[in-house]
C-alpha positions in Angstrom: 138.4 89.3 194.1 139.6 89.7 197.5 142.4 86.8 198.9 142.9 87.1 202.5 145.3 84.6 204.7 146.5 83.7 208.0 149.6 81.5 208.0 150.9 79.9 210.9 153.7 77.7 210.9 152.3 74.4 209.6 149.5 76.0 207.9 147.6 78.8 206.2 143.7 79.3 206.3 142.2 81.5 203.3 138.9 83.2 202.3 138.6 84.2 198.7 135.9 87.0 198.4 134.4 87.5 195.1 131.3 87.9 193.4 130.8 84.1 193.8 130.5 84.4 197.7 132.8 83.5 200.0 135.0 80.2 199.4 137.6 79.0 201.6 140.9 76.9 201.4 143.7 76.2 203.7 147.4 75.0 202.3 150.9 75.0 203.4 152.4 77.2 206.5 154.3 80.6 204.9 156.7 81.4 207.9 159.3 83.1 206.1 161.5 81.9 208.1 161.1 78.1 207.2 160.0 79.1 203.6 162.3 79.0 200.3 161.2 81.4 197.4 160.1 78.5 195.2 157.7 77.3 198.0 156.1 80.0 198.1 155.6 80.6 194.6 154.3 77.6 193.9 151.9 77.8 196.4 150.3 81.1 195.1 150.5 80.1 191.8 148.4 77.1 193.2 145.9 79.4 194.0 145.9 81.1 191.5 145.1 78.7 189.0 141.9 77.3 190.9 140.6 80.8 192.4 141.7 82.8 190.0 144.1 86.6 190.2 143.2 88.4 193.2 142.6 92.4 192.9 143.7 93.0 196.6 145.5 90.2 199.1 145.7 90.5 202.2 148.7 88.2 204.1 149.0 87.9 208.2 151.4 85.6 208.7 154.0 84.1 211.9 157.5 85.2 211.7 156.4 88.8 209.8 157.0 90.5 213.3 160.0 93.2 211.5 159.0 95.3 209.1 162.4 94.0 207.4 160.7 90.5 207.1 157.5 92.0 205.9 158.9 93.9 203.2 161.1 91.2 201.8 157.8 89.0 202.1 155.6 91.3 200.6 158.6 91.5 197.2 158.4 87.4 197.3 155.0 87.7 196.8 154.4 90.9 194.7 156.6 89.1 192.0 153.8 86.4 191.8 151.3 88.7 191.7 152.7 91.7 189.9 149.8 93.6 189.4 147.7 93.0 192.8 147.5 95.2 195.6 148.8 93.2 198.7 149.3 93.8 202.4 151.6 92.2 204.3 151.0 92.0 208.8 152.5 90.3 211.3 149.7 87.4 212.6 148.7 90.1 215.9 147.9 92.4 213.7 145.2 90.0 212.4 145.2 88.9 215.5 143.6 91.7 216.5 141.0 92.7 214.1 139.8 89.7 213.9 139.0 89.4 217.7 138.5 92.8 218.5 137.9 94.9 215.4 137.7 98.7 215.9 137.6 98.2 219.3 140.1 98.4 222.2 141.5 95.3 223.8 144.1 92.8 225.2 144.5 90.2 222.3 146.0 87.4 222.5 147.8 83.5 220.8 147.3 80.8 223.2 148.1 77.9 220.8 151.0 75.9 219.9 152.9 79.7 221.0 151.5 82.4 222.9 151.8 86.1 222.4 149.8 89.4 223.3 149.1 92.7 222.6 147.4 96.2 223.0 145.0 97.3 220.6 143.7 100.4 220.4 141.0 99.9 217.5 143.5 100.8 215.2 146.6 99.5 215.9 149.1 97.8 218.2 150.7 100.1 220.3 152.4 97.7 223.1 153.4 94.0 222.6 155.1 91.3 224.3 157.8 89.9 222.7 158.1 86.4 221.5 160.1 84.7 223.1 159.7 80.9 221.4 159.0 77.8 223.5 162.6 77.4 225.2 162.0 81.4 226.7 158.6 81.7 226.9 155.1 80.9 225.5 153.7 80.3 229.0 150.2 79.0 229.1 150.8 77.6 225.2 150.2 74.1 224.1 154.1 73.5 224.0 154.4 75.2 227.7 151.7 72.9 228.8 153.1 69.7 227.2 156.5 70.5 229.0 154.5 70.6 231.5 153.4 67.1 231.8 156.5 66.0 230.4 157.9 67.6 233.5 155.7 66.1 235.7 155.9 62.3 234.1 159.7 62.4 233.6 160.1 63.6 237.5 157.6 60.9 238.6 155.3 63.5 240.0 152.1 61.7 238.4 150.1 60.3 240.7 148.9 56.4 240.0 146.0 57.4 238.2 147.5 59.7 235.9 150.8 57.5 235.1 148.4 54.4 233.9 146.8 57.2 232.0 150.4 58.7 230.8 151.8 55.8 229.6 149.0 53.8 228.2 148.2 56.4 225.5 151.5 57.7 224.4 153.9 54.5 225.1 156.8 56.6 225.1 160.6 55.8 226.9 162.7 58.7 228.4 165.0 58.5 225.9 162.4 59.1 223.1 160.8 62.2 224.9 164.6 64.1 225.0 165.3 62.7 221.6 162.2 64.4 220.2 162.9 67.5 222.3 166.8 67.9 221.9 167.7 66.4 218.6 164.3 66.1 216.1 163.2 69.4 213.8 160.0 71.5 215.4 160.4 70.7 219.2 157.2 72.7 220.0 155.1 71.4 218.3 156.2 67.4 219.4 155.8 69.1 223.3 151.9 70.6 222.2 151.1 67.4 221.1 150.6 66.3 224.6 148.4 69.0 225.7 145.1 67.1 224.5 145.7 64.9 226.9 145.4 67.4 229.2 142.3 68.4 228.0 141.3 64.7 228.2 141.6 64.9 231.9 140.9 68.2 233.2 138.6 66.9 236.1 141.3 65.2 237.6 142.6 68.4 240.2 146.0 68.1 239.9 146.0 68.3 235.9 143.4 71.1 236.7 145.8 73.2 238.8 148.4 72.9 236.4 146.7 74.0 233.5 145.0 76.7 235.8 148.7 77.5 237.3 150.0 77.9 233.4 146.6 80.5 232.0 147.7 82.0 235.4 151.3 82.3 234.4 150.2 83.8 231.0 148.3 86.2 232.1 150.7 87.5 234.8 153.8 87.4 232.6 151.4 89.0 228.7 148.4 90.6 230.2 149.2 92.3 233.5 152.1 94.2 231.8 150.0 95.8 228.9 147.0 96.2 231.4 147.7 96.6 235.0 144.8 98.7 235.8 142.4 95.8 234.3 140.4 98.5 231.7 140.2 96.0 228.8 138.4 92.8 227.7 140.9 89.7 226.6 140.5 87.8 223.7 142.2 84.9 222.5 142.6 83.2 219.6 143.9 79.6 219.0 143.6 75.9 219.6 144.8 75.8 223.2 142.2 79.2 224.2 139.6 77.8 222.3 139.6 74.1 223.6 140.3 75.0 227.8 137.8 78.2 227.4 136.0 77.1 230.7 139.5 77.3 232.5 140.5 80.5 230.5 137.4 82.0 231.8 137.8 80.7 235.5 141.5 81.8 235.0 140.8 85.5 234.1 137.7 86.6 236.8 139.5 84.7 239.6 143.1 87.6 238.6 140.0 90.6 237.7 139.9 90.4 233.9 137.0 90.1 231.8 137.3 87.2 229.0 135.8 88.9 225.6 135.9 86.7 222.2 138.0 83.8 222.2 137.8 82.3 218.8 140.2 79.2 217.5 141.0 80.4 214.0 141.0 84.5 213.4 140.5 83.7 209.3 136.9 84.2 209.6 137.3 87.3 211.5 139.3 88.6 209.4 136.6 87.9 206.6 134.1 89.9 208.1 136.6 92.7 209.0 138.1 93.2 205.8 134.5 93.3 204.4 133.8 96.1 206.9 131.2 94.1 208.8 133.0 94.6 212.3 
């Protein structure tokens, strides 16, 4: 049996590959970094005991970006699973053979965070860093509820989109920089916001700022690793995946081709690890 997983930072999608087919869970996020030993063990063990011992596992996960993390990662798990080959990545890695397999590309995170990276079919051999949602993640689902946040806060709204504003979230001044400055997981509180966008991306002002933020992205990720415009872009996450019209628009208007923009990289990775791409 073959366990493969992609953890983000509130949750973690799995396939299990075995002679039974393919079967499929999702469970708790498994950032190392907000992750005590305990959780983590009980969570495999969790698997464990309704999929049964893995013979190879295959972890990409958020906040494995050092190869310091990854190893002390890989030791939390391997004493879980003693006797099971396992693989630890950082989530571009997956990132990028789930998107663009053994091919060449720009890949790329446009969800709650944003990242991207150089592939070479093999590898990564440039990346971004990331910076987090107070330095960067332009064109994320946190940069584009800080956004609108911006915009309501400063009373840059126009009528239309005030009424709109304030009849579905019902929020005071003071809550919005409570939830920002003083509650746990600021990033993902701003993201929340950024279906609304999506909600009302034929009015043009939310249009232009959505377009102004893929924009933003691409000059401050994409023109960096690629400025001679030689590769396809793909995206994964909720945020590429949901405004894909926009993305698209976004990338021919600046000379980039959009490739595969997919809004989970788990099934992907399925194929890829079963050498179907």
């Amino acid at each position: 049996m073959i366990w493969i997983a992609d953890s983000g930072g509130t949750k973690t999608d799995y396939r299990l590959i075995s002679e039974r087919g393919v079967e499929q869970h999702q469970g708790m996020g498994l950032n190392p970094y907000h992750l005590g030993e305990s959780q983590l063990a009980n969570e495999i063990e969790g698997l464990k005991l309704k999929f049964g011992k893995p013979d190879k596992f295959y972890f990409y996960g958020a906040g494995l970006g050092t190869a310091e993390m990854r190893d002390q990662f890989q030791k939390q798990l391997q004493q879980v699973l003693p006797d099971v080959l396992i693989e630890v990545y950082a989530d571009m890695v997956g990132t990028s053979r789930a998107l663009a397999g053994k091919n060449a590309g720009i890949c790329c995170i446009l969800g709650t965070g944003a990242n991207a990276c150089l592939y070479d079919g093999e590898k990564i051999v440039q990346q971004r860093p990331a910076l987090g949602f107070v330095l960067g993640d332009e064109g994320s689902g946190s940069y584009l509820g800080k956004q609108i946040l911006r915009r309501y806060l400063y009373g840059e709204l126009n009528d239309k989109m005030k009424s709109a504003f304030e009849s579905r979230f019902q929020v005071t001044q003071a809550d919005i920089l409570k939830a920002v400055y003083q509650e746990k997981k600021p990033a993902f509180y701003l993201a929340s916001y950024a279906p609304f966008l999506f909600d009302h991306i034929q009015e043009p002002s939310i249009a232009r700022l959505v377009y102004d933020a893929f924009a933003f992205f691409i000059e401050q990720h994409v023109v960096p690793l690629d400025p001679k415009k030689q590769y396809r872009l793909h995206f994964t996450g909720g945020v590429a995946f949901n405004f894909m019209d926009m993305l698209r628009t976004v990338c021919a208007d600046m000379g980039y081709t959009l490739g595969n923009v997919v809004e989970k990289p788990i099934a992907g990775l399925s194929l890829y690890h079963q050498g179907k791409i």
